[in-house]
TORVO-659866 format. One record per residue (C-alpha): x, z, y; residue in one letter; residue number from 1. Coordinates in pm, whole numbers. Last residue first. Layout:
N
ATOM       px       pz       py   aa     i
ATOM        X        Z        Y    a   NUM
...
***
This chain:
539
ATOM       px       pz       py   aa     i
ATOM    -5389     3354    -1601    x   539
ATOM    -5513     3586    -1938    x   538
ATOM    -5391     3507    -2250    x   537
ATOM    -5470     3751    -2508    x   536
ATOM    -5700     3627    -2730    x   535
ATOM    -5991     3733    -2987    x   534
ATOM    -6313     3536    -2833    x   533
ATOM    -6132     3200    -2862    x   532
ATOM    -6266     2947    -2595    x   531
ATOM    -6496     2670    -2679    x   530
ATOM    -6712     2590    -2412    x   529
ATOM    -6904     2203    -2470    x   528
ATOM    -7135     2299    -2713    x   527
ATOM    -7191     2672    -2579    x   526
ATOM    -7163     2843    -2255    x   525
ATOM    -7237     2451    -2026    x   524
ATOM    -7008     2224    -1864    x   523
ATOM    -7108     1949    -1664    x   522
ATOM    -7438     2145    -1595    x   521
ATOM    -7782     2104    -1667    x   520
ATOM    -7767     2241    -2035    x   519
ATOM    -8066     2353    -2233    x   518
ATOM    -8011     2666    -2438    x   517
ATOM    -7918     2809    -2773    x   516
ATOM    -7945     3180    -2840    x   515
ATOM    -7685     3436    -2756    x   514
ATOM    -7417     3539    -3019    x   513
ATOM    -7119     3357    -2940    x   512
ATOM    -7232     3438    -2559    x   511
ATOM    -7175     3776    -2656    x   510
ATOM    -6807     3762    -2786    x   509
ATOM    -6740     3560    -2479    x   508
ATOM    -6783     3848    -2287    x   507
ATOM    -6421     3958    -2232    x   506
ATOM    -6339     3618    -2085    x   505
ATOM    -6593     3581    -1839    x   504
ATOM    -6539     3923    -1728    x   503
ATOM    -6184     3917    -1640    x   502
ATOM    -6288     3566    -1457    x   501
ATOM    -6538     3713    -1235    x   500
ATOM    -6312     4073    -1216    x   499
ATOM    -5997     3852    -1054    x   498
ATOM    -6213     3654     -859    x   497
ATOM    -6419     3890     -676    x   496
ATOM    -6026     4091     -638    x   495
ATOM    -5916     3800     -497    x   494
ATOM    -6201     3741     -233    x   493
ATOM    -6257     3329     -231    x   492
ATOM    -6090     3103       86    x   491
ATOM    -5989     2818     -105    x   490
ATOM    -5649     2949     -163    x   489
ATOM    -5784     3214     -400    x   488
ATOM    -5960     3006     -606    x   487
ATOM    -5681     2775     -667    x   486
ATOM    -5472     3091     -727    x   485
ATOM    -5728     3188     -994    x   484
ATOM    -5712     2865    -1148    x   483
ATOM    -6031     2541    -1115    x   482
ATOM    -6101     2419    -1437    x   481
ATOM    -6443     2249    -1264    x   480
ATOM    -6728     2388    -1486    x   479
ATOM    -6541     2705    -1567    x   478
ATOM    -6344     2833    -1290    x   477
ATOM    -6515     2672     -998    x   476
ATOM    -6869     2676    -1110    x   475
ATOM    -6835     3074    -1192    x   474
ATOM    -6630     3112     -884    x   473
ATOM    -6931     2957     -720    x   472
ATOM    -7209     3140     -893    x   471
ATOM    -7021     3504     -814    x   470
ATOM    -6979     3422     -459    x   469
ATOM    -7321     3326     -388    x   468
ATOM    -7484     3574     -616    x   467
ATOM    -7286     3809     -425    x   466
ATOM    -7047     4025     -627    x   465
ATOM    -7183     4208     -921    x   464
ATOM    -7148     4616    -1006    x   463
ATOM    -7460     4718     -718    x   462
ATOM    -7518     4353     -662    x   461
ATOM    -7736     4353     -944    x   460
ATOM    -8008     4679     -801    x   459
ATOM    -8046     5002     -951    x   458
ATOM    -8265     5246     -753    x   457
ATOM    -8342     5439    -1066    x   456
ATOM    -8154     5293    -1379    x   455
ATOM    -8314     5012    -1609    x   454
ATOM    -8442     4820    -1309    x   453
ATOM    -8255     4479    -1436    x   452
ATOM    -8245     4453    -1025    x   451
ATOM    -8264     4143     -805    x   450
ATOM    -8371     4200     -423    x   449
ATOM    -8651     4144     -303    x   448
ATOM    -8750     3742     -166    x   447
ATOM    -8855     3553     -443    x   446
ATOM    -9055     3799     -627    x   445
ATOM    -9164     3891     -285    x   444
ATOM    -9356     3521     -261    x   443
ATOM    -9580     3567     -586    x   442
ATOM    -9475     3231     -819    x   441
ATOM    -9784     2982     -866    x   440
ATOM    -9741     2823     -504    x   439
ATOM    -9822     2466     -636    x   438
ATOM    -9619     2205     -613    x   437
ATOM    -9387     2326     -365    x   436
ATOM    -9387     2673     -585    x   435
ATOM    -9205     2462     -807    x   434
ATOM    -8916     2376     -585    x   433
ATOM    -8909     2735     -434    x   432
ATOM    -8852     2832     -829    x   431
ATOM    -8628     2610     -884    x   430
ATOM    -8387     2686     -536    x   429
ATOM    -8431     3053     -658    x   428
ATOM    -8287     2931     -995    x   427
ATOM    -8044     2791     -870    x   426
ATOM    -7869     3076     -711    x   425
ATOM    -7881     3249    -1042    x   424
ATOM    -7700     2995    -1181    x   423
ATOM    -7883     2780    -1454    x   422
ATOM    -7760     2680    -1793    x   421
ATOM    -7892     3007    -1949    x   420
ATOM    -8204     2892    -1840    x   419
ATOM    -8416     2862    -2136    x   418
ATOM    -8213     3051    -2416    x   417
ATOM    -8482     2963    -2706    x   416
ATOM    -8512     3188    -3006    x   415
ATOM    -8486     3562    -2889    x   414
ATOM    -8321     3902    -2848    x   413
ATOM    -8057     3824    -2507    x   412
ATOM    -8315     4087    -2328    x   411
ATOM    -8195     4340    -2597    x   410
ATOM    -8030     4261    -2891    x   409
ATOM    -7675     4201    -2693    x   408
ATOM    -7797     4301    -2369    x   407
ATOM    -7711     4152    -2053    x   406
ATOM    -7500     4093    -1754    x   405
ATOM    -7218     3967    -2011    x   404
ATOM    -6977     3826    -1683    x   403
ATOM    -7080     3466    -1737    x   402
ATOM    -7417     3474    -1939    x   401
ATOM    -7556     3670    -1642    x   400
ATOM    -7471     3399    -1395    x   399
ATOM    -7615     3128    -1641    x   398
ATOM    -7980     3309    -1656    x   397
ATOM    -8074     3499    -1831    x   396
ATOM    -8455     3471    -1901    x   395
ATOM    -8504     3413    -2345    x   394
ATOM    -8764     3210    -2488    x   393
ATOM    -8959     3421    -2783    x   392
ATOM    -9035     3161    -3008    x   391
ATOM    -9425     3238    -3184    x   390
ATOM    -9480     3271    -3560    x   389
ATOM    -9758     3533    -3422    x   388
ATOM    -9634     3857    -3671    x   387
ATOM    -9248     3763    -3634    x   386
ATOM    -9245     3702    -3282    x   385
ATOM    -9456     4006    -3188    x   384
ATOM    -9149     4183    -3338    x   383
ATOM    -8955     3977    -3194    x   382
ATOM    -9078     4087    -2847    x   381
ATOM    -9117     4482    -2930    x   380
ATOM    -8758     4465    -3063    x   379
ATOM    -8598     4278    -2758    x   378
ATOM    -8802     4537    -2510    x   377
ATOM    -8637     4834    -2714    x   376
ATOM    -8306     4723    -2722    x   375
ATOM    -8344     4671    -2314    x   374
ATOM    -8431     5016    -2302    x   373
ATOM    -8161     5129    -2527    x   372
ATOM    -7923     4910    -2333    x   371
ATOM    -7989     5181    -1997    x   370
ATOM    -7881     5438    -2262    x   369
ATOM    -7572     5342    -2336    x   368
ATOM    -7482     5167    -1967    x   367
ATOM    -7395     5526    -1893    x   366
ATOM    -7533     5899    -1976    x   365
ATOM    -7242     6109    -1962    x   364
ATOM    -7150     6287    -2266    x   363
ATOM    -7174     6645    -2398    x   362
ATOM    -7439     6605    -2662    x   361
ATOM    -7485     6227    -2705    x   360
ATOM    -7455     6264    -3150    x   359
ATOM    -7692     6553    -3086    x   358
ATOM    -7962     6345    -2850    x   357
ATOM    -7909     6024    -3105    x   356
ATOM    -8278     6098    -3301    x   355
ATOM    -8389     6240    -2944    x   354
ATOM    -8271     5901    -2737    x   353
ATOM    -8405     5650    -2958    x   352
ATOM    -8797     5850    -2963    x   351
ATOM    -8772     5873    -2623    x   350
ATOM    -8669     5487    -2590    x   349
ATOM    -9022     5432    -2812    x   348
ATOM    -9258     5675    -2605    x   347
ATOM    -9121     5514    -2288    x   346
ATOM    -9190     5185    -2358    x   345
ATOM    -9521     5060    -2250    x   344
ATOM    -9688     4738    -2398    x   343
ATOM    -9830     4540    -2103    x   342
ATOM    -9980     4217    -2256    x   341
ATOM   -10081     3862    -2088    x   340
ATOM   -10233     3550    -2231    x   339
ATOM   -10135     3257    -1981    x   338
ATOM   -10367     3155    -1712    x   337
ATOM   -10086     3032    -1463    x   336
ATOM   -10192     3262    -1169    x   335
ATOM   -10308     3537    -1344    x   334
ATOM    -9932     3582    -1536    x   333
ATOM    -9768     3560    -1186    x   332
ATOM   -10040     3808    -1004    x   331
ATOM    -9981     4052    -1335    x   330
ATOM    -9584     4012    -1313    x   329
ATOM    -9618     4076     -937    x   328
ATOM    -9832     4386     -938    x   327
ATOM    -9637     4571    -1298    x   326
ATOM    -9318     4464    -1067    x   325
ATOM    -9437     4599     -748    x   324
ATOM    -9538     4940     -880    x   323
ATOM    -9131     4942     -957    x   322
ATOM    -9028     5002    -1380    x   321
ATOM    -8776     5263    -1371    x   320
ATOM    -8971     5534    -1668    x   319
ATOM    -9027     5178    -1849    x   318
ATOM    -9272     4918    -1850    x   317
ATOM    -9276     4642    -2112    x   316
ATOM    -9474     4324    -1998    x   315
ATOM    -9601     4049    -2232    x   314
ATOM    -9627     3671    -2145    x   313
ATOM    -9799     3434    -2376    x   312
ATOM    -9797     3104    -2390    x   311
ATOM    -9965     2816    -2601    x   310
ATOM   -10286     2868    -2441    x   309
ATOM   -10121     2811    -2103    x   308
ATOM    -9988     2460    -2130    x   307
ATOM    -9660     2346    -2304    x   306
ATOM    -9385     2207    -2079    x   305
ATOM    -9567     2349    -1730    x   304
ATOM    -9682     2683    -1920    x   303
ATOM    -9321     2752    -2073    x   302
ATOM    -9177     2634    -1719    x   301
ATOM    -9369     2854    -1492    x   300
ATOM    -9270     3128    -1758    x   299
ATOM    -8914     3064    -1694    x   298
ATOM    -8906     3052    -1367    x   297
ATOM    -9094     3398    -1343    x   296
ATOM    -8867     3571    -1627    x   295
ATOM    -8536     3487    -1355    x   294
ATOM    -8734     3592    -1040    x   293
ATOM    -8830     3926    -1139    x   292
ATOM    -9192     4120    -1224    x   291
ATOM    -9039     4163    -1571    x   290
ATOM    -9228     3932    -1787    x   289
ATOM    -9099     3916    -2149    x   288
ATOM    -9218     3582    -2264    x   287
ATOM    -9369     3449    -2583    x   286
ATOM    -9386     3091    -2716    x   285
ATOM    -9612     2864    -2934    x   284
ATOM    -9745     2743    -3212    x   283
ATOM    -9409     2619    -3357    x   282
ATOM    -9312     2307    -3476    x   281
ATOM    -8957     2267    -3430    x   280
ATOM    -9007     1911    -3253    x   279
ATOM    -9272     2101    -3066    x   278
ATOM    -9122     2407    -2940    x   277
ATOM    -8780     2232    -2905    x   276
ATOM    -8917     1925    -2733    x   275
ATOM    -9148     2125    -2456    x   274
ATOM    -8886     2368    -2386    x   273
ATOM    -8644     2085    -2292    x   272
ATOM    -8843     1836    -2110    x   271
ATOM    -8964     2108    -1917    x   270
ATOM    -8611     2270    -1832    x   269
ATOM    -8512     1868    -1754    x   268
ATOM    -8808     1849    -1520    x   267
ATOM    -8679     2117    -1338    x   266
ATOM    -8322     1986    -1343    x   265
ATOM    -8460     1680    -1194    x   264
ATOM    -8659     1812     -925    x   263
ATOM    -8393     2044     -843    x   262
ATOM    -8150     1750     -795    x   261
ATOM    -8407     1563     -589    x   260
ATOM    -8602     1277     -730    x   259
ATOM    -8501      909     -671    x   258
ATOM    -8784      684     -627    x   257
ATOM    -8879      426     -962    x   256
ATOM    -8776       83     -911    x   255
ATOM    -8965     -188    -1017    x   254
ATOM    -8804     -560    -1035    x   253
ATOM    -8597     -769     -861    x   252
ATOM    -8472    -1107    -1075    x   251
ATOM    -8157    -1020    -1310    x   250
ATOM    -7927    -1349    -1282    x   249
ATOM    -7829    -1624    -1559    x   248
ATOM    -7944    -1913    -1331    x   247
ATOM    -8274    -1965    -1512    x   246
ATOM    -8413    -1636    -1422    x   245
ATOM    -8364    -1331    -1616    x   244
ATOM    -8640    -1092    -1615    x   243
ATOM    -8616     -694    -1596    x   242
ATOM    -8924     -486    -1828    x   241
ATOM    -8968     -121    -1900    x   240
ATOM    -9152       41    -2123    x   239
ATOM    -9201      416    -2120    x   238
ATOM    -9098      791    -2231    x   237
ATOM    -9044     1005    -1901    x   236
ATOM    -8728     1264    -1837    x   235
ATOM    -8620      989    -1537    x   234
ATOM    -8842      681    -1395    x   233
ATOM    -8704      357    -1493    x   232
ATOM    -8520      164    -1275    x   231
ATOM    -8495     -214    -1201    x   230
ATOM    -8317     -430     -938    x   229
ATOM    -8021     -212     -874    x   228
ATOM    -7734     -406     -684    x   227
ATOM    -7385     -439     -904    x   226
ATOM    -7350     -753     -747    x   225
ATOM    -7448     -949    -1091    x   224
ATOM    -7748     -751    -1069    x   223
ATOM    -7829     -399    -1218    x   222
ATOM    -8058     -275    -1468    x   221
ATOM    -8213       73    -1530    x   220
ATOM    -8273      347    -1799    x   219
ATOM    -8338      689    -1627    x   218
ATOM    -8371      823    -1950    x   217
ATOM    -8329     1164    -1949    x   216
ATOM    -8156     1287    -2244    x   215
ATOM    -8171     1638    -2269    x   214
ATOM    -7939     1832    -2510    x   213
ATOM    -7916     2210    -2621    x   212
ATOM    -8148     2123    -2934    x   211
ATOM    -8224     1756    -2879    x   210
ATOM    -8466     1673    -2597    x   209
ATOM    -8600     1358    -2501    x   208
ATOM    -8524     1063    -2345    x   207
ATOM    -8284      779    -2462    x   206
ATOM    -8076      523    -2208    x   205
ATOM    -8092      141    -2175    x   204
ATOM    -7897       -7    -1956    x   203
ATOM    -7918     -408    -1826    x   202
ATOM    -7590     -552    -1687    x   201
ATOM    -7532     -828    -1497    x   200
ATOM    -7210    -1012    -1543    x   199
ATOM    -6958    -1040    -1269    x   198
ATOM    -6670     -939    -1532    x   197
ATOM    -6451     -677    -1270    x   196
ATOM    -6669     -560    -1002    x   195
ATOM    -6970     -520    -1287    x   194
ATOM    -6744     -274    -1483    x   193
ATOM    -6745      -98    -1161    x   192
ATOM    -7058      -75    -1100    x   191
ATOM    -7129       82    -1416    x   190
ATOM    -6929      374    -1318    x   189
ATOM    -7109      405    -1020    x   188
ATOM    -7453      381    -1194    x   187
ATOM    -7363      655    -1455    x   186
ATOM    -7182      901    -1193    x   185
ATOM    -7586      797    -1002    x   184
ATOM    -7810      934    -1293    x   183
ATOM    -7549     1199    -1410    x   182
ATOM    -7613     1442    -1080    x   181
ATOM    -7650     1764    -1255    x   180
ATOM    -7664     1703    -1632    x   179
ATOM    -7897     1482    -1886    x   178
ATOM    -7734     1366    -2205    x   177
ATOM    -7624      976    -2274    x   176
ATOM    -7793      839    -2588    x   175
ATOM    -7713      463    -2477    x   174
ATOM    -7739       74    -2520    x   173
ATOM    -7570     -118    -2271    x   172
ATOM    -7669     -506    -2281    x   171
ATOM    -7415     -731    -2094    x   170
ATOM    -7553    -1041    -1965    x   169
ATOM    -7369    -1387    -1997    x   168
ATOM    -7139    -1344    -2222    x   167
ATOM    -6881    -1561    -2413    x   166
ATOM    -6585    -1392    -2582    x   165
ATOM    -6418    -1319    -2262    x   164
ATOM    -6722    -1139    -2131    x   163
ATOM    -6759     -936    -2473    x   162
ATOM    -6406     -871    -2457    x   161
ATOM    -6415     -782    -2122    x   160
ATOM    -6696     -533    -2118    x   159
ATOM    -6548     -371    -2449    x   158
ATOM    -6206     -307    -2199    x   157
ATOM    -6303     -151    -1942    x   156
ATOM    -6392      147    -2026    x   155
ATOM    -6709      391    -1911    x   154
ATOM    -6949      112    -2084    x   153
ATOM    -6780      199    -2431    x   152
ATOM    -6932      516    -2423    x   151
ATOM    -7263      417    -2473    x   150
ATOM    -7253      100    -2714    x   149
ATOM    -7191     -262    -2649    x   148
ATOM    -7360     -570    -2660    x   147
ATOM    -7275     -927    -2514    x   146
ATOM    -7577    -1175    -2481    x   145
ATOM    -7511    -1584    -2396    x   144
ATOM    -7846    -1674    -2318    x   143
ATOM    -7954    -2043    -2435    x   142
ATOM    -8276    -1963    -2571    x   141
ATOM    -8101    -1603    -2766    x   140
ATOM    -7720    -1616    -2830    x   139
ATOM    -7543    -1364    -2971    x   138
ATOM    -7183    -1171    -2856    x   137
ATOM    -7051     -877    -3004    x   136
ATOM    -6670     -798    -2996    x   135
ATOM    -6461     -650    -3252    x   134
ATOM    -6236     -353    -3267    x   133
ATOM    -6463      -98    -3378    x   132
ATOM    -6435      305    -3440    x   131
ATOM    -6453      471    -3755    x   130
ATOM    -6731      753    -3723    x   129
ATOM    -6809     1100    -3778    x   128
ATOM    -6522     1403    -3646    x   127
ATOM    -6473     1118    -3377    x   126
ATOM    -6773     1117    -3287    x   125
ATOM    -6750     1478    -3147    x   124
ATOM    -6951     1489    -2801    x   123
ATOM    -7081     1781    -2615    x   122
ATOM    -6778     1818    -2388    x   121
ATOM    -6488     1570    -2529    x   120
ATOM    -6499     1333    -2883    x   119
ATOM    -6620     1041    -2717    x   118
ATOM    -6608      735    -2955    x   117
ATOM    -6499      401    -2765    x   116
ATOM    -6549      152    -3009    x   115
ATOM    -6890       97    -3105    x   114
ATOM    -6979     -108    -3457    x   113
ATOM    -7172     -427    -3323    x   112
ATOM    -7441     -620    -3492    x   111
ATOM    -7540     -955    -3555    x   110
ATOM    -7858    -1163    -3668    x   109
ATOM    -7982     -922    -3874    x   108
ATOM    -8293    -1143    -4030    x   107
ATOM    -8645    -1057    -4032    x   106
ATOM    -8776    -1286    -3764    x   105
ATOM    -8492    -1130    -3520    x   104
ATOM    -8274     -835    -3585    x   103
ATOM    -7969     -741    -3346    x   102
ATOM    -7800     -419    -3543    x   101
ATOM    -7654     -144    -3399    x   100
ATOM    -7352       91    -3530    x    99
ATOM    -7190      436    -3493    x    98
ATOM    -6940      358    -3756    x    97
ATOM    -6961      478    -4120    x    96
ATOM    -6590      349    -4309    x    95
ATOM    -6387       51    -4277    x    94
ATOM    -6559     -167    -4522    x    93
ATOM    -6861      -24    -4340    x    92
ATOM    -7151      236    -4381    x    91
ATOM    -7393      166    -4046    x    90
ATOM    -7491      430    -3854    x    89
ATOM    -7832      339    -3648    x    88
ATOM    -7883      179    -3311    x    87
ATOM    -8191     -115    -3274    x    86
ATOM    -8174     -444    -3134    x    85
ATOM    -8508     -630    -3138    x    84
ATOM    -8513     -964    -3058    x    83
ATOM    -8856    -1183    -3056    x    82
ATOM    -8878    -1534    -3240    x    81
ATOM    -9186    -1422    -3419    x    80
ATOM    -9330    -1085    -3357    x    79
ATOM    -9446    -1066    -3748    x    78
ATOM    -9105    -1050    -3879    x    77
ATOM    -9046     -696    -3722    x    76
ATOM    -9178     -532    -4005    x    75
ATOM    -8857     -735    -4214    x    74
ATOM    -8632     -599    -4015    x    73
ATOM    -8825     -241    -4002    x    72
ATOM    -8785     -208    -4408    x    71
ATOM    -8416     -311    -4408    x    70
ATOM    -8312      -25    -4110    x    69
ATOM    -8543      250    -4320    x    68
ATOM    -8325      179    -4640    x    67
ATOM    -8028      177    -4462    x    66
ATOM    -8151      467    -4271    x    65
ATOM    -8244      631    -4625    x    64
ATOM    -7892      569    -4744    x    63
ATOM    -7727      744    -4449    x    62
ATOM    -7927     1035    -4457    x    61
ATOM    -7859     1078    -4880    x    60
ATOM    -7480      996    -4862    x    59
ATOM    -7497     1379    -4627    x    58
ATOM    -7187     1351    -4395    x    57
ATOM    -7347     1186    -4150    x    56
ATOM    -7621     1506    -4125    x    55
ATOM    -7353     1689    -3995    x    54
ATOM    -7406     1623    -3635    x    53
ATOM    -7702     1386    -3601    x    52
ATOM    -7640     1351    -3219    x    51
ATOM    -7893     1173    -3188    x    50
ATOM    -8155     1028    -3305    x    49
ATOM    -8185      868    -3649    x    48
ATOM    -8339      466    -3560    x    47
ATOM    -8236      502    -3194    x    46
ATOM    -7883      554    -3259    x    45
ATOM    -7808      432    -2922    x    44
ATOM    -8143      308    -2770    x    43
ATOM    -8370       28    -2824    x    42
ATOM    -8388     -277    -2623    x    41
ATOM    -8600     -566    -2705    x    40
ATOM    -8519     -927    -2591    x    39
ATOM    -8762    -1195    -2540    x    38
ATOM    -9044    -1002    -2369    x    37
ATOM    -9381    -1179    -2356    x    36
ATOM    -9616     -890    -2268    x    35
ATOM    -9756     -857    -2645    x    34
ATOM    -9412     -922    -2716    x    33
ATOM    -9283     -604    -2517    x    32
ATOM    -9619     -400    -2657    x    31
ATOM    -9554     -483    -3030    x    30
ATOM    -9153     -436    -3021    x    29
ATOM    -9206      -68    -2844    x    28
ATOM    -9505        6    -3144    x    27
ATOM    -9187     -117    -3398    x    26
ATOM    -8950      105    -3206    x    25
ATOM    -9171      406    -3278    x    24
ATOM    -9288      342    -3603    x    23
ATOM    -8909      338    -3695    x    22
ATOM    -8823      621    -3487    x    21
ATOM    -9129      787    -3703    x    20
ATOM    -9008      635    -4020    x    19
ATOM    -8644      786    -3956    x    18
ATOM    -8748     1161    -3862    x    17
ATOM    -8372     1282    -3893    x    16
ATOM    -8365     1346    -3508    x    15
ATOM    -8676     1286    -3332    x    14
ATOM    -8645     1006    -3099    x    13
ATOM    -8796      992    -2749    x    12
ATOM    -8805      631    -2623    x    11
ATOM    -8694      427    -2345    x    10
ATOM    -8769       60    -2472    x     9
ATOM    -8613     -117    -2213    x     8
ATOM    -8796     -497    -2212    x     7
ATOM    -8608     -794    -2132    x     6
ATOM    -8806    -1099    -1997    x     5
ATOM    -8621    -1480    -2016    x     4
ATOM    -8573    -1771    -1796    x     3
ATOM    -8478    -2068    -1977    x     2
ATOM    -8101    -2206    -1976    x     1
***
């Protein structure tokens, strides 16, 4: 047994764009030989991206990554002796499995159909795919190499059948998405499988953003001890390399430093913005800056994912609009260099309210006329959309999205939901995060108090509870499937709990309608929430 190199090729597919995956696994291939790697790691479905979603039920996608899968074997014949293994659906005897295929001097030398398909949260393989029953285990200058696929590492039994068919090291390739505290759930669970088959394991994750999805790579290897000897930095594209010495064991190797939670969900708003804008192709974004918190983390992270010339940031006054807002959102928008508009609105809600003044005559102004305003704002924006070919990115924020604090057609008007993953309580932690890098966020738009300032003196906690108590019966009920009486017991205000979860339910009709978003959470208003808008039960 000769010592051998392993590289980690963790790339940033985009999804359907087969000869640039290709191009990009073939430059990965280039650089590990060119540093005398042996092995090649690619991610899950590396060669399409993923998820592809209904593109596996198109004959044409699956026959052009055939096609695409044949020319890059035989590319790959000029790194002699090297092995690439590279993820791709694979039409069976059995039917399309999520597949990869171990290629070496122009030959597939094996290949593996995964057999664990996840078809919970984000994930429906199951709709897709024929799962496997068969081991894979190939042998490169006397290494014994098992392979597996993503969700097959979080059972135990693909790890065993590759160990009790013959192998040494167990390769992990994955397209695992980004939330809250994933990086060490994925290491623990790893761990485990290590416990029981003693083999060390090398990981190999994607990065990159995929419509709601982030993956962020955070690829990494661990010993037979389950100790980490290599780790790749997260939400970064790179090459990484473990070596195998003689004795079958992963050698110590660089290990990138942990970053805080709100480093990483930062980074994973970045990540985000800066895939869909420029995966989608467009020249840029536009921001309604209100002088508040939630529009100010949002705008840090437009300029941070995309630079300043490709954002602009527009403010629309009304008759309620605070001298400190029109200061603050100027100070923000001066800080970060972006292009910056005020565009009044008090002559267009005027204009609403006289053409509707004699269908209104006799009734109490209410929420009607505050939405008019926020109409108004989500017109102007699109409309600026439309004539720029710029994405407006959406502020709400999660705890908005919850209990339907916002506008249908109004502030929810846009392309890109950017934080409608984040509770309002994290967001202040985000912001204070980025204004540790540089204090780019004005300090009293951290520190007054929240208002949608479409009434006079209105502030959120006028019809909310505290952001405290409102985020964590939020988490409780819908991240953690937590009941009322569960709530209750732990100490939460029953009649907080009772309208947090009222509201939740009679606002899903909105969220239906709201623009995608990243998701940081375990459980995110969208892929992975699927409750009925027209239904009676209620707990």
């Amino acid at each position: 047994m000769s010592s051998q190199t392993i590289a980690l090729a963790q790339i940033n597919p985009l999804l359907g764009d087969l000869p640039g995956n290709a191009r990009l696994i073939s430059q990965a291939a280039a650089e590990a030989f060119k540093k005398g790697a042996t092995v090649v790691l690619t991610p899950e479905l590396s060669l399409t991206g993923y998820p592809p979603e209904d593109l596996l039920l198109r004959p044409a996608f699956i026959e052009a990554a055939e096609a695409e899968l044949k020319r890059l074997t035989i590319e790959l014949k000029q790194f002699p002796g090297l092995v690439v293994i590279v993820g791709h659906p694979q039409q069976t005897s059995v039917g399309l499995q999520n597949y990869a295929s171990v290629l070496r001097d122009g030959q597939v030398i094996a290949g593996y159909a995964k057999q664990k398909l996840p078809n919970h949260e984000v994930f429906d393989e199951v709709r897709y795919f024929v799962a496997g029953n068969q081991a894979c285990v190939f042998e490169n200058a006397g290494i014994q190499y098992g392979l597996i696929l993503c969700e097959d590492a979080w059972h135990a039994g693909p790890a065993k059948q590759a160990h009790d068919a013959g192998a040494q090291v167990l390769l992990v390739l994955n397209a695992s998405p980004y939330h809250l505290h994933k990086e060490a759930l994925r290491i623990e669970v790893l761990r485990k499988q290590i416990a029981i088959s003693k083999m060390p394991l090398i990981y190999v994750n994607a990065v990159g953003g995929q419509d709601e999805l982030v993956f962020d790579g955070g690829s990494f290897a661990l010993n037979s001890q389950g100790q980490v000897v290599m780790a790749m930095p997260q939400f970064d594209i790179g090459l990484g390399f473990v070596n195998l010495n003689a004795e079958g064991e992963l050698e110590q190797g660089l290990i990138a430093p942990p970053q805080s939670i709100e480093a990483q969900a930062y980074q994973a708003l970045v990540l985000g913005v800066s895939d869909y804008v420029q995966k989608n192709r467009f020249p840029g974004v536009i921001i309604g800056l209100s002088g508040g918190v939630d529009s100010a983390l949002v705008l840090a992270i437009a300029v941070d994912a995309l630079g300043a010339d490709k954002v602009r940031a527009v403010m629309m006054a009304s008759r309620y609009t605070a001298d400190i807002s029109w200061i603050d959102a100027r100070e923000m928008a001066q800080n970060l260099g972006v292009q910056y508009d005020e565009i009044p609105i008090s002559g267009p809600v005027d204009a609403f309210e006289h053409s509707l003044a004699e269908q209104f005559r006799g009734l109490e102004l209410d929420a009607t006329e505050e939405n008019i305003q926020a109409r108004v704002r989500g017109t102007l924006l699109m409309a600026l959309s439309n004539k720029t070919g710029r994405l407006v990115l959406t502020t709400g924020n999660k705890s908005e999205m919850a209990v339907g604090y916002c506008t249908l057609y109004g502030d929810m008007a846009g392309g890109f939901a950017v934080i409608k993953d984040i509770a309002k309580t994290l967001v202040y932690r985000l912001c204070a995060y980025r204004n540790s890098i540089e204090p780019v966020i004005p300090e009293r738009i951290l520190t007054r108090a929240p208002s949608a300032e479409l009434r006079p003196d209105q502030k959120d906690q006028d019809s909310l509870p505290s952001y405290e108590a409102l985020d964590a019966i939020v988490e409780r009920y819908m991240e953690q499937n937590q009941s009322i009486a569960q709530m209750i017991a732990a100490g939460f205000d029953a009649d907080s709990v009772e309208k947090v979860t009222r509201l939740i339910k009679l606002n899903e009709y909105k969220r239906r309608q709201a623009p995608p978003g990243i998701k940081v959470t375990t459980r995110a208003f969208g892929r992975d929430w699927r409750y009925p808008i027209t239904s009676q039960f209620r707990a």
